[in-house]
Structures are given as structure tokens and as C-alpha cells.
C-alpha positions in Angstrom: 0.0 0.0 0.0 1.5 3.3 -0.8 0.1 6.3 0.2 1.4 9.9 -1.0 0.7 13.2 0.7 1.4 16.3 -1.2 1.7 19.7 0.6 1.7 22.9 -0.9 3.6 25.5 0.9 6.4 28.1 0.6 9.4 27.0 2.8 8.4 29.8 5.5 5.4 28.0 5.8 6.9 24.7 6.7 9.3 26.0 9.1 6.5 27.8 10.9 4.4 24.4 10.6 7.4 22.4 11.7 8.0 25.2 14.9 11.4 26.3 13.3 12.9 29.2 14.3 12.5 32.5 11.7 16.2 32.9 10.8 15.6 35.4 7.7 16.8 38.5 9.3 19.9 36.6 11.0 20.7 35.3 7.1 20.4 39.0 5.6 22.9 40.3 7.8 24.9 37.2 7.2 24.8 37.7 3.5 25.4 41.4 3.4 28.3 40.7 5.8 29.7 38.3 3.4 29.8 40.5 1.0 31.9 43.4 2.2 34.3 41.0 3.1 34.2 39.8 -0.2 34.0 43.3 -1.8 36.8 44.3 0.8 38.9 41.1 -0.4 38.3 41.9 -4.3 39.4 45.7 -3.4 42.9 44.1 -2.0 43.7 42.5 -5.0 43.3 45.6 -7.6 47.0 46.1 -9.3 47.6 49.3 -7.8 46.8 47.9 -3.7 49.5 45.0 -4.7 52.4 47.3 -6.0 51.9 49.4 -3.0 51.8 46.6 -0.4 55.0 45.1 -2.3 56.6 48.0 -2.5 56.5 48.9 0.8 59.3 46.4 1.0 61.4 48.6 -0.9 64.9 47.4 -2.7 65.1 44.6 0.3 62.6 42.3 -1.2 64.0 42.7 -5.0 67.3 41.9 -3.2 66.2 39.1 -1.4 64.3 38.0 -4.9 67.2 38.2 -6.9 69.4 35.8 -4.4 66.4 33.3 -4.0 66.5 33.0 -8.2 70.1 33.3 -7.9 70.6 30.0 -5.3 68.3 28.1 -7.5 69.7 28.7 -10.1 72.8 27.5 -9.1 71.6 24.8 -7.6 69.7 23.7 -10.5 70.7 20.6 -12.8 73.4 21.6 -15.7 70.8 20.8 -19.0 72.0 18.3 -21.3 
């Protein structure tokens, strides 16, 4: 015997039916939250942000940079 019950309801409905709490406003601020950390993230990563933040370093990183190439390079197989 098979019996099928079909319910028509919008999903705030059941959750209401089903005693669940009303989390809507708790997920807007989540969302919105999400993305200004997102749109904060995106805002890092714009060319201009990057040169500044590596050139903050100044010559010391481009020094360091050219010794790290330099040691692998010489540590590097002869090619054949």
C-alpha cells in the first residue's frame, strides 16, 4: 500500500508548521556581511593595492628576490 501526501507551501510555511525558528533576518545580515568582506577582499587585490603593499618592501625584497633566483639557479641541474 503506498500512500502519497502532497503539501503545498512556501518554505516559511513549513518551518512555521514544523516550529522552526524565523532565521531570515539573521541570514540577511549574514549575506550582506559576506559581501563586504568579499567586496573588501576583491578591493585588496586591484593592481595598484598589490604594487603598493610590495613595494613597501622597498629594494630589500627585490634583493632578497634576486638571491632566491640566484641559489636556485645555481643549484639547478646543468641541462643536457
Amino acid at each position: 500500500m503506498k500512500v502519497k501526501i502532497e503539501i503545498d507551501c512556501t518554505p516559511q510555511e513549513a518551518r512555521t508548521f514544523l516550529g522552526q525558528p524565523d532565521v531570515e533576518a539573521l541570514n540577511d545580515w549574514v549575506v550582506e556581511q559576506m559581501k563586504g568582506r568579499m567586496a573588501e577582499g576583491l578591493e585588496r587585490m586591484r593592481p595598484e593595492e598589490l604594487m603598493k603593499d610590495w613595494m613597501a618592501f622597498g629594494g630589500q625584497a627585490a634583493d632578497q628576490f634576486r638571491q632566491f633566483m640566484g641559489a636556485a639557479a645555481a643549484s639547478a641541474p646543468p641541462k643536457k
